[in-house]
Steps between C-alpha positions, in 0.01 A plus 500: 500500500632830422439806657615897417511743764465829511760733660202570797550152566847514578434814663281428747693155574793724639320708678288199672169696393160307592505212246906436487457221591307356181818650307761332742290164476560532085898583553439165706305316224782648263801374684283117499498521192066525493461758292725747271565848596567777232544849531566764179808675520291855569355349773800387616667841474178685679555261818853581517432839457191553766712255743812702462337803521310423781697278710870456440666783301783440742485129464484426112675180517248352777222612246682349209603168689153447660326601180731235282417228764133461369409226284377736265612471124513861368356512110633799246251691382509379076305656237209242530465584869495887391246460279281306664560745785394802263183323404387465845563856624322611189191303624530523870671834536736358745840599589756381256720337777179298595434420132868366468433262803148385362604443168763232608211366701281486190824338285569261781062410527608583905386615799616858567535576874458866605382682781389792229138536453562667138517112410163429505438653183654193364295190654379376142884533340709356799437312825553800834589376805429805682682506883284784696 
């Protein structure tokens, strides 16, 4: 089973928000090899950004090494994923970052796991797993 998350996911897991612990129980399912965790490579540079930002601007390399340790495969953004992105923030008018992480969802026919309600706009293109 594969899943895509959404930088809020990764967000809120760090910051052990209500509902972490659905997030830490897929970096579990991950590491047992249960399910298949991707990530876009904007996402991935919006995490480290926010957790940087937020948390550890004196402490890059803890960010870096704890952010490396997930079993999270990070997926470059290619000009399929781009244009399947552009299609659905044509029809949805979501943000583009969003549309980048829901098109790989679309591409991959998986689950997209966000804490952002701007997803549910997309129920009949992708599967949401919404954390609230």
């Amino acid at each position: 089973m594969v899943k895509v998350l959404d930088a809020s996911a990764i967000v809120l897991f760090f910051e052990k928000k209500h509902g972490y612990e659905q997030v830490r129980q897929l970096f579990l399912d991950a590491s047992a090899d249960r399910c298949t965790l991707l990530i876009t490579s904007v996402d991935w540079g919006e995490v480290r950004y926010i957790l940087i930002h937020r948390y550890a601007k004196t402490d890059l390399q803890k960010v870096e090494q704890v952010l490396r340790s997930l079993p999270v495969e990070v997926v470059d953004v290619t000009q399929e994923i781009v244009s399947i992105a552009g299609d659905l923030k044509i029809e949805y008018r979501m943000g583009y970052c969003d549309a980048i992480a829901a098109a790989l969802a679309k591409l991959h026919k998986a689950e997209c796991v966000t804490t952002d309600e701007d997803f549910k706009v997309l129920k009949n293109e992708i599967k949401i797993n919404l954390i609230n």
